[in-house]
C-alpha positions in Angstrom: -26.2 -53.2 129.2 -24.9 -53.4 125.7 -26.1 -56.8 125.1 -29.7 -55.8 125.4 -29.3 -53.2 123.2 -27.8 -55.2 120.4 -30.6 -57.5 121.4 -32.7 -55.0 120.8 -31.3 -53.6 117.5 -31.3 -57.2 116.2 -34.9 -57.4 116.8 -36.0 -54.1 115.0 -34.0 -55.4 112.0 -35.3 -58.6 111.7 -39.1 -57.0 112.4 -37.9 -54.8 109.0 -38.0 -57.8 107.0 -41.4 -58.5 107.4 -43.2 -55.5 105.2 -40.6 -56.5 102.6 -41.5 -59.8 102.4 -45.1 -59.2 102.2 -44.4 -56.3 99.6 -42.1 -59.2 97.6 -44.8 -62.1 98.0 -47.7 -59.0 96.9 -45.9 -57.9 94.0 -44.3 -61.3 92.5 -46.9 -61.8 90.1 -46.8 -58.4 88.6 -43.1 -59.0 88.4 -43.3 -62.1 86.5 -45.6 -61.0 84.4 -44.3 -57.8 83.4 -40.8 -59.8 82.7 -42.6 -62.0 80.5 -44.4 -59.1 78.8 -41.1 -57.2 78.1 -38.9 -60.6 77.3 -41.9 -61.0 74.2 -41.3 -57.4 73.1 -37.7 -57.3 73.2 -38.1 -60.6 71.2 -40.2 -59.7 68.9 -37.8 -56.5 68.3 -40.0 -53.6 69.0 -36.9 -51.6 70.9 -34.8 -51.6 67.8 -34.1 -48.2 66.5 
């Protein structure tokens, strides 16, 4: 009944997580990086007008 359809949805959810986690875990070290990279340039003052 309605508890295997919640069972259901709960599953389809949770299997939803899965590309996102690889995508976060693929793309962490770009992240960082790029932070890193902007964090230097916005030290060193090259987005002042």
């Amino acid at each position: 009944g309605l508890r295997v359809i919640w069972a259901i949805a709960d599953i389809f959810n949770a299997l939803m997580a899965i590309p996102n986690l690889i995508g976060l875990i693929l793309l962490s070290g770009v992240v960082a990086r790029e932070t890193k990279h902007y964090c230097a340039r916005l030290k060193n003052g090259e987005f002042n007008r």
